[in-house]
N, C-alpha and C positions, 0 to 999 in steps of 0.2 A: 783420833777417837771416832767411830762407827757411831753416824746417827741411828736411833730407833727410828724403823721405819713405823709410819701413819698406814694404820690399817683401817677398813669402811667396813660396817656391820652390814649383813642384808637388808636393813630398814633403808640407810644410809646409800646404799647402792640402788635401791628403787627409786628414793629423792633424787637422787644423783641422775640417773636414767632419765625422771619426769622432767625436773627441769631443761636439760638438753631435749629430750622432744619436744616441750612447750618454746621452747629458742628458734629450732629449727625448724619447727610448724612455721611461727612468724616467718625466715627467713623462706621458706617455700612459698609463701604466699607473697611474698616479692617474688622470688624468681617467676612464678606462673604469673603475676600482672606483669611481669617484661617479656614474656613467652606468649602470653594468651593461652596458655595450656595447663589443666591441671596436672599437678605434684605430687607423687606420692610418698611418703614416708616408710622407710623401713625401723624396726625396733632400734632403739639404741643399742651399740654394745659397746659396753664399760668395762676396762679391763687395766690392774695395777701390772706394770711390768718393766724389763730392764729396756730400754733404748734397742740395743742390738736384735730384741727377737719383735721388732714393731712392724718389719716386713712380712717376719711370720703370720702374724696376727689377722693387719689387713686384708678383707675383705675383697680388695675390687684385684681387677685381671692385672698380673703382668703385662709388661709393656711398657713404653712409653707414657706417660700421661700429662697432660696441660697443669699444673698449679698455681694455683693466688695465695699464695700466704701473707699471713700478718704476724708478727709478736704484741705479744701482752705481757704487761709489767707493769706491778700495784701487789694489792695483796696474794693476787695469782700471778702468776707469772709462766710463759711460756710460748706456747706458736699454734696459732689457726693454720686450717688447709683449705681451700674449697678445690678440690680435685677433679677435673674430669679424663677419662680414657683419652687418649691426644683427638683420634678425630668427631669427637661428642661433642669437643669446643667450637669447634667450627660448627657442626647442627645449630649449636645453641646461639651462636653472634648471629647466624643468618636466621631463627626464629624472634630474636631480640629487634632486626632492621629490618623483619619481614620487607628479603628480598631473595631474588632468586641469584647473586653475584657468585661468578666464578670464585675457589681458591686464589686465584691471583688476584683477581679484581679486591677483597675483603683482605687483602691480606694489612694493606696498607691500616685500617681499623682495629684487628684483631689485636693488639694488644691494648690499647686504648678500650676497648669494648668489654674485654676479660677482666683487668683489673676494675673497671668500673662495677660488671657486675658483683665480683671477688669484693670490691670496697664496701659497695649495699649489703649484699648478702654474710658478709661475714659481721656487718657493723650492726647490722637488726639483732643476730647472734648475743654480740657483747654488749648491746642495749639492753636486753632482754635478761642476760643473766644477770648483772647488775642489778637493777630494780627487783628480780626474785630474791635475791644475793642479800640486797643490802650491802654491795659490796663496790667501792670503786678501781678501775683498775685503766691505765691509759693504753694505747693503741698504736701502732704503726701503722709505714704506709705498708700498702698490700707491695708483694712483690711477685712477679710473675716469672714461671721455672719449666722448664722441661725436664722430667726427671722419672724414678723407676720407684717401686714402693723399696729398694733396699735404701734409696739417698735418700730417705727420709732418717739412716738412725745416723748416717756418717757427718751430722753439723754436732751432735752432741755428744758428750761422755758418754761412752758405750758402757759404763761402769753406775750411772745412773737411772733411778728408777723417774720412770713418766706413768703420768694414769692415762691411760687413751681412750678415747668415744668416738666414737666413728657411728655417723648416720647414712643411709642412703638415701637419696633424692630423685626420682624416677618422674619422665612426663611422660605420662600415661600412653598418648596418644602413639610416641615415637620410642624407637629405642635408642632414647639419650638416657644416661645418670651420670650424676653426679657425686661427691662425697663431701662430708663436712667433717672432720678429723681437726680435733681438739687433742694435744701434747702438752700436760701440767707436768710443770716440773714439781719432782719429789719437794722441793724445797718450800712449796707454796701448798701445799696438801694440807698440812696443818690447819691453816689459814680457814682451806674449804671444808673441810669439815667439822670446823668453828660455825660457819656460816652456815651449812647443811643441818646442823644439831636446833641449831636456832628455828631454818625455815622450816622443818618438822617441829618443834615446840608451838611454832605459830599456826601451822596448819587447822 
């Protein structure tokens, strides 16, 4: 039997939007005190869709790109991203050790240094939503990937729907960005928009 799918009102998609900004605010203002560099935020974009057109969707440049993800599993359930274009990773470990170290020299650190930040910055994330939430939900470890924005839909049912939000994260100063790309599964939607109806009633 075909579940009903969960649909978000335009109220519910502004909520939806505000709290992800106010998360990733938090989560930027980490990144810049490990940068020393101001962060900028791009709008949220909140979008219901099937898995297979998520490459469409996204935002940042083909290519290669560095990823730290996490899963989430509680009343939401799903996968963090914190994504950078592959060589934005390396700007950012060598702004984080302010040092001037070749690629080979840093290379020995660069995973150890990416998921760290991937751990902070994704964990301010589900800190944040949580307490807005009212909602608990537990965490993975980060993992770190080399990958393209189409391997982002081949770990899941290409037959199921995810809500995606995808922010971007820009330091000002350089041209590095980043991404914070939030993957709910259909199945946990409910849940959020229990929780969403709520933090608007309480607003």
């Amino acid at each position: 039997m075909t579940k009903n799918k969960v649909t978000f009102d335009a109220l519910e998609l502004d909520a939806l939007a505000e709290l992800f900004n106010i998360s990733v605010g938090y989560a930027a203002s980490t990144l810049s005190d490990l940068t020393d560099e101001d962060v900028v935020l791009s709008v949220p974009f909140v979008n219901l869709s099937s898995v297979d057109r998520l490459h469409k969707l996204l935002s940042f440049e083909r290519g290669k790109l560095t990823a730290i993800s996490q899963n989430f599993d509680g009343k939401l359930n799903g996968l963090a991203f914190l994504i950078f274009p592959e060589n934005n990773a390396f700007d950012v470990i060598k702004l984080m050790l302010k040092t001037d170290f070749s690629s080979e020299e840093i290379s020995e650190f660069e995973q150890d240094a990416l998921n760290e930040i991937g751990n902070i910055i994704l964990n301010t994330c589900f800190s944040t939503l949580a307490d807005l939430l009212k909602i608990n939900f537990e965490c993975g470890l980060p993992t770190l990937s080399l990958l393209t924005a189409e391997d982002l839909s081949k770990p899941n049912n290409p037959d199921q729907d995810v809500l995606l939000i995808q922010i971007k994260m820009s330091l000002e100063d350089y041209d590095i960005e980043s991404f914070v790309v939030f993957i709910i599964s259909v199945d946990s939607t409910m849940n959020l928009k229990i929780a969403l109806d709520d933090f608007i009633e309480n607003m």
